[in-house]
C-alpha positions as a printed NumPy array, in Angstrom:
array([[ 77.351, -30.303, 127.708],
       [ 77.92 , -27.668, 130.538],
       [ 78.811, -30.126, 132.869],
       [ 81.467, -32.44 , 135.209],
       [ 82.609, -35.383, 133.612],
       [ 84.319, -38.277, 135.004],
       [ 85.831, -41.538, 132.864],
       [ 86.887, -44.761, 134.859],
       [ 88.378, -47.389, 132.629],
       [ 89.538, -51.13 , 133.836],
       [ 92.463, -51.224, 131.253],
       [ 92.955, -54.191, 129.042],
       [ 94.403, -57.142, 131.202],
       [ 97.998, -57.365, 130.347],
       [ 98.281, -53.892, 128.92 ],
       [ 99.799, -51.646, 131.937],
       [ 99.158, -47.965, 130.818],
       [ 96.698, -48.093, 128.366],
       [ 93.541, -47.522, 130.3  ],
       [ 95.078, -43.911, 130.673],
       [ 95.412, -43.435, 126.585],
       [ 91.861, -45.158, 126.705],
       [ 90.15 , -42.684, 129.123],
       [ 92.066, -39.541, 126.553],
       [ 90.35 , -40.928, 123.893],
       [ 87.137, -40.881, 125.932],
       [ 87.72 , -37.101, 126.476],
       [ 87.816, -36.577, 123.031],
       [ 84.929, -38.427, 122.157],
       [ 82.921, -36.49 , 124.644],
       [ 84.375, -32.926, 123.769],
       [ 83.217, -34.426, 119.881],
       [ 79.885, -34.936, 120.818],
       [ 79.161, -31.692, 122.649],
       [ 80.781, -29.764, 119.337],
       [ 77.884, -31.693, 117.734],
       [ 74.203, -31.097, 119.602],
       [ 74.992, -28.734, 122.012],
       [ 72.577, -25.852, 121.325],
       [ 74.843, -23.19 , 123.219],
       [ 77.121, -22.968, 120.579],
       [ 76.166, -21.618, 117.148],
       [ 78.409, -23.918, 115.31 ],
       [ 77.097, -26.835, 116.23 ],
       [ 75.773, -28.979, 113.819],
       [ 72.368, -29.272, 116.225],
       [ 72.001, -25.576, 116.088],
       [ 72.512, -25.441, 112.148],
       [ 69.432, -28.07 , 112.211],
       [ 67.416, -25.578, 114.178],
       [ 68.321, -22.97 , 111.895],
       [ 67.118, -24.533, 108.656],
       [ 63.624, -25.801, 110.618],
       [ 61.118, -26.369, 107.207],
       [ 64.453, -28.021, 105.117],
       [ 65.292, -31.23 , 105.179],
       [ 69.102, -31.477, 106.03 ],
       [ 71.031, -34.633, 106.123],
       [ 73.148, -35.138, 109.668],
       [ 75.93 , -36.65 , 110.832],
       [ 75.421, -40.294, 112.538],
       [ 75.846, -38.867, 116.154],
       [ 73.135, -36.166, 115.366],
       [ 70.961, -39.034, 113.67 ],
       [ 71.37 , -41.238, 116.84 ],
       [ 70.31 , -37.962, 119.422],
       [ 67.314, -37.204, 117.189],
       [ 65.942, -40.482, 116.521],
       [ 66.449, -41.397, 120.483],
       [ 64.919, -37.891, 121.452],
       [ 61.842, -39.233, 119.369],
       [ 61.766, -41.998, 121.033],
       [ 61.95 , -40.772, 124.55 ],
       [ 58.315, -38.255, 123.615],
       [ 57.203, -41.423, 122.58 ],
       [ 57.519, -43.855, 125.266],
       [ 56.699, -40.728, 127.901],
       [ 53.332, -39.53 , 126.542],
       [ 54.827, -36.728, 126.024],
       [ 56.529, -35.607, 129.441],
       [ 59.911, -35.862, 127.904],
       [ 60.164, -33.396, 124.881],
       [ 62.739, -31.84 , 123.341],
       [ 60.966, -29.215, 120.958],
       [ 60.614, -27.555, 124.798],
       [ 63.332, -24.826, 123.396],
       [ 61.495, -22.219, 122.35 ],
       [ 59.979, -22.286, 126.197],
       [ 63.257, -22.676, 127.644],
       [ 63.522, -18.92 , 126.289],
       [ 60.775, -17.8  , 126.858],
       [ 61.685, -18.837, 130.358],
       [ 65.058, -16.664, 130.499],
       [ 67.465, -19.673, 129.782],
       [ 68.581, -18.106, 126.297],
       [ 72.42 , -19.081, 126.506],
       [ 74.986, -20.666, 129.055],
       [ 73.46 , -21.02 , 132.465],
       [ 76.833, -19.046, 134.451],
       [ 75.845, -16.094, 131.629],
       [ 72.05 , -15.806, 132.362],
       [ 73.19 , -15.613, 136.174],
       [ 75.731, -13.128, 135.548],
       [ 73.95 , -10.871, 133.239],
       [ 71.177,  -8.469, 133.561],
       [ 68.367, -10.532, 135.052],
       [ 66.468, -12.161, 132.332],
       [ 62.173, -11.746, 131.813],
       [ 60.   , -14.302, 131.692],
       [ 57.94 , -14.214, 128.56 ],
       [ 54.562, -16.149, 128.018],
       [ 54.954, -19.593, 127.891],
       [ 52.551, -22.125, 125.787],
       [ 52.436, -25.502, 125.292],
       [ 55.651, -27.317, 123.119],
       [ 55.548, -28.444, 119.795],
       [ 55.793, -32.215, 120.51 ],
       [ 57.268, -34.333, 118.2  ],
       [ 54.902, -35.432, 115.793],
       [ 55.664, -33.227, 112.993],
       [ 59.734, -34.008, 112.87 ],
       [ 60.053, -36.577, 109.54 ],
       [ 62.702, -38.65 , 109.262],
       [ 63.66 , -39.939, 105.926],
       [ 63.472, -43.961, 106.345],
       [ 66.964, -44.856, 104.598],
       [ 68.461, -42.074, 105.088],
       [ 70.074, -39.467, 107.519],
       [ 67.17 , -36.661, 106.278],
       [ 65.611, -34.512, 109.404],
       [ 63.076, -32.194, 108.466],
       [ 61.875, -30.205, 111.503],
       [ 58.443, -28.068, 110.873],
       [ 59.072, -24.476, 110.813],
       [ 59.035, -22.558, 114.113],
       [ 60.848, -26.304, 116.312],
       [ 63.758, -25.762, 117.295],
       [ 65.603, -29.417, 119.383],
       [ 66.853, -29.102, 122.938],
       [ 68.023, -32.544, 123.352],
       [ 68.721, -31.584, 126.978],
       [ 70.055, -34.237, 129.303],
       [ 69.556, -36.963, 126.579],
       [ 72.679, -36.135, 125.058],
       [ 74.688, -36.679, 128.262],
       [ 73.212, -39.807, 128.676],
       [ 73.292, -40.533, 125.064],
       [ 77.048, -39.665, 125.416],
       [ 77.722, -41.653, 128.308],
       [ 76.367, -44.556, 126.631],
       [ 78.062, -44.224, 123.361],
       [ 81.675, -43.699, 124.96 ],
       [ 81.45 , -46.534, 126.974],
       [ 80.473, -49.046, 124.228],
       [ 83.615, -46.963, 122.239],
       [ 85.975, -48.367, 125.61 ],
       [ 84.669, -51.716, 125.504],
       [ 85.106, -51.701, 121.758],
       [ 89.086, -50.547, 122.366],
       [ 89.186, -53.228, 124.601],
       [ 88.788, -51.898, 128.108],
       [ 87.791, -54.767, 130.561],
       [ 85.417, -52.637, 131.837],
       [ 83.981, -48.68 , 131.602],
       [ 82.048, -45.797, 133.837],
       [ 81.251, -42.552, 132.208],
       [ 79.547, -40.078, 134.44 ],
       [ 78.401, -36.862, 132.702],
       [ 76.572, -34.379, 135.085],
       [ 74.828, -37.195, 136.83 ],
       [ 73.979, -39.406, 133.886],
       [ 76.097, -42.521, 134.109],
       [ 76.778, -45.443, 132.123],
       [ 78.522, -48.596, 133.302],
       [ 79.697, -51.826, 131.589],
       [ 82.09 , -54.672, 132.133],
       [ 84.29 , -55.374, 134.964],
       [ 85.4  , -52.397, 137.431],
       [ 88.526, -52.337, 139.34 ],
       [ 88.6  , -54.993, 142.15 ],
       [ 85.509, -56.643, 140.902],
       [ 81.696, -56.726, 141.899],
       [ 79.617, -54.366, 141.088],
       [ 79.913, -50.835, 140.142],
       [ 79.321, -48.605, 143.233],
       [ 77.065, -45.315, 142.258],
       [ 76.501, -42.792, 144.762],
       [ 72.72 , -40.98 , 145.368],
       [ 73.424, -37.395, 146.065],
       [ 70.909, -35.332, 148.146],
       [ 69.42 , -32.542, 145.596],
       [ 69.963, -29.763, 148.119],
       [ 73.037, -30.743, 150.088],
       [ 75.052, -32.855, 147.838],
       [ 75.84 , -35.185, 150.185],
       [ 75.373, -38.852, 149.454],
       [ 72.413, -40.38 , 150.673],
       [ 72.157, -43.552, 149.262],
       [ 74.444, -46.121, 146.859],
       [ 73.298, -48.288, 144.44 ],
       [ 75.227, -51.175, 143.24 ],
       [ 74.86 , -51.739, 139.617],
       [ 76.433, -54.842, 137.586],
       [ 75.684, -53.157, 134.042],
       [ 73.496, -50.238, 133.29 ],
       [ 72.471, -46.618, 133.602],
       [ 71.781, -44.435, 136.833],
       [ 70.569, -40.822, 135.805],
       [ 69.251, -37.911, 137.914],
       [ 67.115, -35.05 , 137.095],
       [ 67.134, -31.949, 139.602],
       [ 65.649, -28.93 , 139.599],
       [ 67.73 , -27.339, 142.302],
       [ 70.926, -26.848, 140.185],
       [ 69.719, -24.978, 137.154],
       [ 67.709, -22.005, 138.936],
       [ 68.094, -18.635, 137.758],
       [ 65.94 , -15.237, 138.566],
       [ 63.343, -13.413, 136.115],
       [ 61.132, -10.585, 136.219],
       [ 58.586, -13.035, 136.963],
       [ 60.484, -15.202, 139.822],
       [ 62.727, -17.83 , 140.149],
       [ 62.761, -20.785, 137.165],
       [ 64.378, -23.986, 136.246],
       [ 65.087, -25.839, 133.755],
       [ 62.507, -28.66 , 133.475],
       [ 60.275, -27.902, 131.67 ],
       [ 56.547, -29.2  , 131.582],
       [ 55.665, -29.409, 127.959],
       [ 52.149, -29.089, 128.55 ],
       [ 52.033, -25.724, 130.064],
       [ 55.753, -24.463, 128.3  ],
       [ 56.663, -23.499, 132.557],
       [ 58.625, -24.613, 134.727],
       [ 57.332, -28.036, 136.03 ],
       [ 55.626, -27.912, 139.545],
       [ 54.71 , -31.882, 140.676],
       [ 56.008, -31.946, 143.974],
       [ 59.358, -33.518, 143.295],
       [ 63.137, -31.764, 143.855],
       [ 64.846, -34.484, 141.898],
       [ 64.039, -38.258, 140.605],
       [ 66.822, -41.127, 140.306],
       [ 66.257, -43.636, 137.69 ],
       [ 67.523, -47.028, 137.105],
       [ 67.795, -48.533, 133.14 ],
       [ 69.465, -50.398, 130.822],
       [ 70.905, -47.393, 129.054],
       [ 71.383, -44.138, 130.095],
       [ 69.664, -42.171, 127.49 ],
       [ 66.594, -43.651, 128.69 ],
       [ 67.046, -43.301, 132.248],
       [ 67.549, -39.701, 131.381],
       [ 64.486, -39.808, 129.827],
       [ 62.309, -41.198, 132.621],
       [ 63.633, -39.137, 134.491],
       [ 62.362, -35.916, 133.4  ],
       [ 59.095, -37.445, 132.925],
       [ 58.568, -38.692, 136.226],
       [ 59.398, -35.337, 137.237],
       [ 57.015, -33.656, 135.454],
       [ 54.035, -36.588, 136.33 ],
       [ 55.074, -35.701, 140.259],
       [ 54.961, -38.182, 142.64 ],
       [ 51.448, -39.508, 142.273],
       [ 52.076, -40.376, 138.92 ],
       [ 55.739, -41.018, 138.995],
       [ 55.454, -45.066, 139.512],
       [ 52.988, -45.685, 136.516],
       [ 55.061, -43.756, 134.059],
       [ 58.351, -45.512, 135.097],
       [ 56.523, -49.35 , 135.661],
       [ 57.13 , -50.368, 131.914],
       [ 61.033, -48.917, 131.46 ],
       [ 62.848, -48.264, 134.406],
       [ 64.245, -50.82 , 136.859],
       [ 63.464, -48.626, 139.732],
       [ 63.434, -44.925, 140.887],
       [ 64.552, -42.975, 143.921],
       [ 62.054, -39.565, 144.101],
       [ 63.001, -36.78 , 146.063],
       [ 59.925, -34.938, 147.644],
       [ 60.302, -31.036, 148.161],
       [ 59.628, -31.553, 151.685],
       [ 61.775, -33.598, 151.977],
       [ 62.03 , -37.336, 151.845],
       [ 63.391, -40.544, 149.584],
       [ 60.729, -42.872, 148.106],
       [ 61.565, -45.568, 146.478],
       [ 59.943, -46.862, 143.246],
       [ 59.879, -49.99 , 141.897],
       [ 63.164, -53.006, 142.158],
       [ 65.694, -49.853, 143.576],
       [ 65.544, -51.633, 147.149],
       [ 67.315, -54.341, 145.159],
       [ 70.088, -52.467, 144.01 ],
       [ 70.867, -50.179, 147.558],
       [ 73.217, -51.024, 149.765]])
């Protein structure tokens, strides 16, 4: 999922030694699920959906669970959150691995339009049937690391971990008991620094950041990232270097997220109001505001 992951597991009380066999079979569950949607490799099963857009193709459970969650997400954002944004993604340059586009020739920027949306994907009710309309192609995007997170740790619980965190490139999950008790500690890292700038502590949950200050590369046309704004198929411009979010699963805080990114920071606290348990938005500028219950949660 081209990014850091880290796996904390409370073993089993009673059990000395098998939180480490626990956290191995976390790796592999992870290193499963990337082989599965990750749309840099060509053997994924997610890119041989894209391939056969205008067939209906019957998927795997874990592909069944990204799409119908990816859904979803469009759904409960209006729209800001969309993962038929890959054909602008390259148009925009970002055509394979991000350490690739950097190193290669430097990519151009070809005209962007508006994405696809959602609307025409049909999923067979009963079944495991996508059919995506010809010319959509998926980028699940950060849903699938939060997706991920989220499944792994209910797979450690399930084993019989005492308690689970799963951090995949700054979408975490956390469940159960953690070492020494209390709450889970999560640190807020500054989008330009990396420093920590604030910690929230979260009993159960999801904590997921979207920035656009790590995926940046250089075009013919200037610099771009990787959030896109589906509306305009460009690089989102609200106001906003990165958004925290606070939710019950981490799929969805990855989700509300990127669309409070793309709203910007006027309409950042409306979108999240219904879903999210409270937001940290970083201004451009320069700046933390808080959204929402987060004052709650920071120590």
């Amino acid at each position: 999922m081209g990014s850091d992951a880290q796996v904390i597991v409370n073993g089993p009380e009673g059990q000395p030694g098998r939180a480490g066999g626990l956290a191995a079979e976390a790796r592999r569950r992870v290193d499963a699920l990337e082989a599965c949607w990750s749309r840099f490799l060509d053997g994924s099963e997610l890119s041989g959906l894209n391939r056969r857009a205008g067939h209906p193709v019957e998927v795997s459970e874990d592909l069944w669970a990204l799409v119908v969650r990816a859904i979803d997400g469009w759904r409960v954002s209006g729209g800001r959150f969309d993962p038929t944004v890959h054909a602008a993604l390259l148009a925009a340059g970002y055509d394979r691995d991000l350490d690739d586009v950097r190193a290669g020739p430097r990519p151009s920027a070809r005209p962007s339009r508006p994405s696809r949306g959602c609307a025409g994907i049909a999923l067979v009710p009963g079944t495991r049937i996508v059919a995506l309309p010809r010319g959509v192609a998926l980028d699940p995007g950060g849903i699938g690391k939060g997706l991920a997170a989220d499944l792994v740790v209910a797979d450690l619980l399930a084993a019989g971990a005492a308690g689970a965190c799963v951090n995949l490139g700054g979408d975490l999950r956390v469940e159960g008991e953690p070492p020494g008790g209390g709450s889970w500690a999560v640190e807020v890292e500054d989008p330009w620094t990396g420093e920590p700038v604030a910690e929230l502590a979260v009993a159960r949950g999801a904590v997921a950041t979207t920035s656009r200050t790590r995926r940046v590369w250089e075009t013919g046309g200037g610099l771009r990232h990787h959030l896109i704004d589906p509306a305009t198929g460009r690089s989102a411009e609200g106001g906003l270097a990165a958004v925290t979010v606070l939710a019950g699963e981490a799929w969805r805080a990855e989700v509300l997220a990127k669309a409070a990114f793309v709203a910007g920071e006027a309409a950042a606290a409306r979108v999240l109001a219904p879903y999210a348990d409270g937001a940290l938005l970083f201004r451009n500028a320069g700046g933390l505001v808080p959204v929402g219950a987060i004052e709650g949660f920071l120590r």
